[in-house]
Rosetta silent file (secondary structure, phi, psi, omega in degrees, C-alpha in Angstrom):
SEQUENCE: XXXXXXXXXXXXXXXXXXXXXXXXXXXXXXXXXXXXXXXXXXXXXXXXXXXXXXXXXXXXXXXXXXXXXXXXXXXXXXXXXXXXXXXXXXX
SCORE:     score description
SCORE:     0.000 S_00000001
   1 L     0.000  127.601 -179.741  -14.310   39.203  -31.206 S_00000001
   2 L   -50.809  125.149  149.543  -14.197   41.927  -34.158 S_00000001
   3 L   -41.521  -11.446  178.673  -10.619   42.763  -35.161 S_00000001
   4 L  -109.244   -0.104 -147.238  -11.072   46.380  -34.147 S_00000001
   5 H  -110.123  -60.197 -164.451  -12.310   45.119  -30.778 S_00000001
   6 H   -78.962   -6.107  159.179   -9.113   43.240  -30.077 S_00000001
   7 H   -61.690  -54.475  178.678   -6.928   46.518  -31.352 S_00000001
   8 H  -105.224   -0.980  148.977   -8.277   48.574  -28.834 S_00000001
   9 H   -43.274  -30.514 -154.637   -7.985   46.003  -25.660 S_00000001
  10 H   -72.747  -52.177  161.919   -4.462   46.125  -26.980 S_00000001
  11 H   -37.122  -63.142 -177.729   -4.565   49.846  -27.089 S_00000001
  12 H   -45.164  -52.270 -160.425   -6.341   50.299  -23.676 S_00000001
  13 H   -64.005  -11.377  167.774   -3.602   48.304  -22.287 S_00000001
  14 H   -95.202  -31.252 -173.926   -0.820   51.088  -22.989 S_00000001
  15 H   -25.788  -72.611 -166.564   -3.258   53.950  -22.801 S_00000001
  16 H   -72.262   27.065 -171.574   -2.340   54.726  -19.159 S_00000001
  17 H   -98.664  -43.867 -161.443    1.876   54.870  -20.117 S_00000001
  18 H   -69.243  -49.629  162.297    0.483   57.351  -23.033 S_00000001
  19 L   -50.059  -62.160 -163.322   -2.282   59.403  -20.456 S_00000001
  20 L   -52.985  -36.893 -175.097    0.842   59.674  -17.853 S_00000001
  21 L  -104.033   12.182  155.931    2.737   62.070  -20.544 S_00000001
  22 L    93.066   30.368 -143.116   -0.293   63.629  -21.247 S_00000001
  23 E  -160.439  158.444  176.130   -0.894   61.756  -24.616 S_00000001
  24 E   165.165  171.732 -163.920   -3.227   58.726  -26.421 S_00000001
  25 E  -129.680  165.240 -168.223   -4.345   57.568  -29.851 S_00000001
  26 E  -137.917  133.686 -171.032   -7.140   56.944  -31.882 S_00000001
  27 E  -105.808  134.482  179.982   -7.445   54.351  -34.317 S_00000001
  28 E  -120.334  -23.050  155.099   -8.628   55.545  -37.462 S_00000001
  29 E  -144.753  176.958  176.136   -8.593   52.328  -40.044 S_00000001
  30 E  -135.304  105.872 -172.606   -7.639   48.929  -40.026 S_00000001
  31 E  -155.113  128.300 -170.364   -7.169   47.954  -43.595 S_00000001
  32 L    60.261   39.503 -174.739   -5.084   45.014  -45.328 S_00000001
  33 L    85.271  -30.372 -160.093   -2.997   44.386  -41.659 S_00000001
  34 E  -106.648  130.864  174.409   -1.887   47.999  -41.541 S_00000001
  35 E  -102.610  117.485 -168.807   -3.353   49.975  -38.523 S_00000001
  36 E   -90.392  113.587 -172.069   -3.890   53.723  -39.185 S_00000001
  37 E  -132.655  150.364  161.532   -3.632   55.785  -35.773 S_00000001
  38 E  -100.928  118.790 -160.834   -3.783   59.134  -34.597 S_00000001
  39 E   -93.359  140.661 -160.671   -1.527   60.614  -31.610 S_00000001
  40 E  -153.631 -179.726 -156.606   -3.220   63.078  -30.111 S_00000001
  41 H    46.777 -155.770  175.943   -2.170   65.071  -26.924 S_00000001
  42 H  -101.352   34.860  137.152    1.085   65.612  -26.694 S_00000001
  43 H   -56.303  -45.211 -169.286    2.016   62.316  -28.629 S_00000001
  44 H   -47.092  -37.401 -177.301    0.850   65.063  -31.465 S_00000001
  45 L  -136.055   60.804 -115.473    4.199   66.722  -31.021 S_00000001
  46 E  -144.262   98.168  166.780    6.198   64.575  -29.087 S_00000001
  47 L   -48.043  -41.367 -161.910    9.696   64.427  -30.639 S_00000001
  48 L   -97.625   -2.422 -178.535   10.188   60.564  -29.402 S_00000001
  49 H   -44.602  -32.451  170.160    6.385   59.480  -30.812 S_00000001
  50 H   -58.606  -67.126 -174.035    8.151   57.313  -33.458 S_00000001
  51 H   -46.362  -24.759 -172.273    9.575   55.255  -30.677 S_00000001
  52 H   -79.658  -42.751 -171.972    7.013   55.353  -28.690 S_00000001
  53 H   -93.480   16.236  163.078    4.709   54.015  -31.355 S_00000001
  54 H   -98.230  -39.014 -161.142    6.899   51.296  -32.841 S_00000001
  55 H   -92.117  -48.958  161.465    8.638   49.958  -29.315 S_00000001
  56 H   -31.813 -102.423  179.307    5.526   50.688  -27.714 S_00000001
  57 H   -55.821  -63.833 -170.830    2.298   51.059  -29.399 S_00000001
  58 H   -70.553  -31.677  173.972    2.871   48.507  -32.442 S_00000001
  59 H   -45.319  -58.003 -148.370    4.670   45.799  -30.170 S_00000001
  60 H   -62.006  -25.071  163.071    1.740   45.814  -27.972 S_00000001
  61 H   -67.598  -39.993 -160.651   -1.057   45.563  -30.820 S_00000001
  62 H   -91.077  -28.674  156.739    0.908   42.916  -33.143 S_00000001
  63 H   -79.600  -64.476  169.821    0.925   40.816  -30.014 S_00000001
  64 H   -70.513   14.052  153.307   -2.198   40.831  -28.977 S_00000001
  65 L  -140.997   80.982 -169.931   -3.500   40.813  -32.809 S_00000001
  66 L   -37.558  -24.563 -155.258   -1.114   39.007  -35.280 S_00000001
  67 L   -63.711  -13.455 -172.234   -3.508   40.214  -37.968 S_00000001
  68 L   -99.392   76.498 -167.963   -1.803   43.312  -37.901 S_00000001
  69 L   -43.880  -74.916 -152.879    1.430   43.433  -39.929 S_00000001
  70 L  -136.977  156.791  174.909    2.399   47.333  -39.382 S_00000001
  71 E  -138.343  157.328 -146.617    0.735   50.294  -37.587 S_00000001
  72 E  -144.714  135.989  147.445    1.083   53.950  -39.224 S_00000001
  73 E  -117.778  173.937 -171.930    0.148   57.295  -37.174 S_00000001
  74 L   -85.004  -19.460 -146.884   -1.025   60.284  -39.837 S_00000001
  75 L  -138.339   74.054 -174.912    0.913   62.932  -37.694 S_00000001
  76 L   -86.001  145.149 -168.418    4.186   61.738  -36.419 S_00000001
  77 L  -105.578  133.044 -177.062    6.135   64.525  -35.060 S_00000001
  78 L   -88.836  163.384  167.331   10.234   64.722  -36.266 S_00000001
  79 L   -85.637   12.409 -174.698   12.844   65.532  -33.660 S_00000001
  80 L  -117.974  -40.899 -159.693   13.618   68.544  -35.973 S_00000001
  81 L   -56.820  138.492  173.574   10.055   70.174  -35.929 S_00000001
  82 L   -96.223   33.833  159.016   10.805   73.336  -33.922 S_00000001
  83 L  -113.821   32.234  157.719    7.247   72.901  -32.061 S_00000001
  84 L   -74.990  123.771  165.077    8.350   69.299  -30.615 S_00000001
  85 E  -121.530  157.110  157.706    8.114   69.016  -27.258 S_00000001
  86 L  -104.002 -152.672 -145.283    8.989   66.713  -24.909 S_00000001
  87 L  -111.068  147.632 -176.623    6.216   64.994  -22.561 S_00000001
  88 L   -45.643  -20.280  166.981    7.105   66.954  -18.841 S_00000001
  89 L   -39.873  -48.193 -173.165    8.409   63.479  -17.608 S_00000001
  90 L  -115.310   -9.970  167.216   11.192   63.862  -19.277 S_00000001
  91 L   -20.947    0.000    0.000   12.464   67.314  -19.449 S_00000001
């Protein structure tokens, strides 16, 4: 099974924690171990997306694919930006 293959079982398997707050990701490379992602929904502006995609997202990949040293998103949203929201769950 293709290294991007086993990346997104890994993926699927969080998707519906990420869909419930309205949110999901898109993998956009895989190159030297580091996986390049995009947050999309409102992961895009999600004040807690770093956590979410380190305790979260990058556990769940780096288990099911050792090959994968670190995972990166392009658009991580700060707890400062004043267009962070959080996901209605937690309000």
């Amino acid at each position: 099974m293709e290294i991007l293959d086993r990346v997104e079982k890994a993926l699927d398997s969080i998707r519906p924690y990420l869909e419930a707050d309205g949110g999901n990701v898109k993998v956009l490379d895989i190159n030297e171990g580091i996986l390049r992602l995009e947050l999309l929904g409102a992961c895009g502006n999600c004040p807690m997306s770093t956590m979410t995609l380190k305790a979260g997202v990058e556990e769940a990949v780096k288990k099911a694919v050792p090959e994968i040293i670190s995972v990166e998103a392009i658009n991580i949203t700060s707890a400062d930006d004043p267009n962070a929201e959080l996901p209605q769950t937690m309000k």
